[in-house]
C-alpha positions as a printed Julia matrix, in Angstrom:
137×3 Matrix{Float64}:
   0.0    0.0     0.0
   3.16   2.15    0.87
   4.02   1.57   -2.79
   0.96   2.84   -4.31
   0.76   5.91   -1.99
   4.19   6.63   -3.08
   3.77   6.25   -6.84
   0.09   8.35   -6.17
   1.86  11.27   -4.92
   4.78  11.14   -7.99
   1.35  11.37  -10.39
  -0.14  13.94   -8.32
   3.33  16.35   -7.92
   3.66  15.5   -12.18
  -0.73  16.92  -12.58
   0.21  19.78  -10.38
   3.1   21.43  -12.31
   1.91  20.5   -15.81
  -1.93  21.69  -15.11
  -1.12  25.81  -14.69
   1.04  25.11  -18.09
  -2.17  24.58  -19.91
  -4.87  26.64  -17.49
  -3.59  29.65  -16.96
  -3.86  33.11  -19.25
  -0.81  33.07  -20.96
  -1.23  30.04  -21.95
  -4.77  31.22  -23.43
  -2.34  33.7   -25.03
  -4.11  36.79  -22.38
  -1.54  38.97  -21.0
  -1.55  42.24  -18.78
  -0.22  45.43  -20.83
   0.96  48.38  -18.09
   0.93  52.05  -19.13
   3.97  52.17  -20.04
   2.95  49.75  -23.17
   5.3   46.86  -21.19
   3.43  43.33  -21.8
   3.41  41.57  -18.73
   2.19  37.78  -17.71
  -1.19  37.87  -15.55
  -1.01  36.65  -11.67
  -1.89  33.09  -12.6
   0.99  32.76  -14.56
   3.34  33.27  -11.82
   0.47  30.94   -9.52
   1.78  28.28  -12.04
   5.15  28.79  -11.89
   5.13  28.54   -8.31
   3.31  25.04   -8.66
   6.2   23.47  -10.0
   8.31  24.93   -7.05
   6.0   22.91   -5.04
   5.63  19.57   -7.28
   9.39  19.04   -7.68
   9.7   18.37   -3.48
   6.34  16.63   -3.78
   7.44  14.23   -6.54
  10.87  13.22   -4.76
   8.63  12.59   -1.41
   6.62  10.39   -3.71
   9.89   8.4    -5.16
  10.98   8.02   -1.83
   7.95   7.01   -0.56
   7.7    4.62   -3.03
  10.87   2.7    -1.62
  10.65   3.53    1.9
  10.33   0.82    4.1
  11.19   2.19    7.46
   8.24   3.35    9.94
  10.14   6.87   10.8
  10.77   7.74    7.14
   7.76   6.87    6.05
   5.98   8.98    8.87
   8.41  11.92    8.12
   7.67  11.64    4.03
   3.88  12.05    5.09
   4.39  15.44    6.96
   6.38  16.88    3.96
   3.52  15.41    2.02
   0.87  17.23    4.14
   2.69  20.78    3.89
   3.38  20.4     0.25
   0.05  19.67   -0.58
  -1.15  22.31    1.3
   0.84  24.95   -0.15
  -0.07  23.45   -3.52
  -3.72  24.74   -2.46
  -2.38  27.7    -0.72
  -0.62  29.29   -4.01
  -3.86  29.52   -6.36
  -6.05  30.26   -3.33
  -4.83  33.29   -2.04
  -0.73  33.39   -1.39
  -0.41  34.64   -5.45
  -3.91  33.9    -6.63
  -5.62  33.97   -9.89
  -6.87  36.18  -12.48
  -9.9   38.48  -10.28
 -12.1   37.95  -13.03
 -14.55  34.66  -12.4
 -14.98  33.59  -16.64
 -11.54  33.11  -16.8
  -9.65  29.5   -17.52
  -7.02  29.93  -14.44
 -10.15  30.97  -12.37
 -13.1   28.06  -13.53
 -10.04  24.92  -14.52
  -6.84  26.1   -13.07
  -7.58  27.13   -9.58
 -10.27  24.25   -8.58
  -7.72  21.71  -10.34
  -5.11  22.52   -8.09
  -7.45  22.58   -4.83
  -8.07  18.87   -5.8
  -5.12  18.13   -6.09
  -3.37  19.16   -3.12
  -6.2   17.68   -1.23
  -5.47  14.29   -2.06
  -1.83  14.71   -1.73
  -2.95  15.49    1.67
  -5.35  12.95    2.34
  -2.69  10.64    0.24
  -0.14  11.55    2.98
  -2.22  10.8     5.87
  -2.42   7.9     4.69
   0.69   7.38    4.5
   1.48   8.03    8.33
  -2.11   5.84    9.19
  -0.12   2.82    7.55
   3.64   3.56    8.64
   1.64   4.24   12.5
   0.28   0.5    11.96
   3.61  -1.21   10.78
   5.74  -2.9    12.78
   9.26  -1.78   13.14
């Protein structure tokens, strides 16, 4: 069960920093244009960027997971799995946000997407630390 937990999380951590790639304005080809005539990437963009600043960590807990055997690192792996999941919800909810406007892609695909998915990382890692809780040493 370890195993699939482990390779769940590497699928999850790859869906959260290839989602905002294909959700968010730029990719819609919608930009931001200041005064000054400067074209400039919307907030989701940057939303996205900061995904994959979350999924690389959150893939490599997943790998590790995925060979871990030992109670301790298993129960450790599940805490970094908890916070990275949670900041993978945190970014698009309200640490960078989305676009303010409710019709747009980042704010009806992108921004639900990634809820989801940092959820069950979460619930994915609590699982995790249920299971290495239950093992014997």
């Amino acid at each position: 069960m370890g195993k699939f937990l482990g390779i769940t999380l590497v699928v999850l951590a790859l869906a959260i920093a290839i989602v905002p790639a294909f959700t968010d304005c730029q990719s819609q080809g919608k930009s931001l244009t200041t005064s000054t005539g400067k074209v400039v990437p919307m907030k989701c963009h940057w939303t996205g960027v900061a995904e994959i600043g979350i999924a690389a960590p959150l893939l490599g807990v997943g790998a590790i997971m995925t060979f871990s055997r030992r109670k301790n690192s298993l129960m450790t792996l599940g805490v970094l799995g908890i916070l990275l999941g949670g900041m993978a919800i945190a970014f698009p909810n309200g640490l960078i946000g989305v676009c303010a406007t409710p019709t747009m892609l980042c704010h009806t695909v992108m921004k639900p997407t990634l809820t989801a998915l940092g959820s069950v990382a979460i619930v994915g890692s609590i699982g995790a630390m249920v299971l290495a809780q239950k093992a014997k040493e």
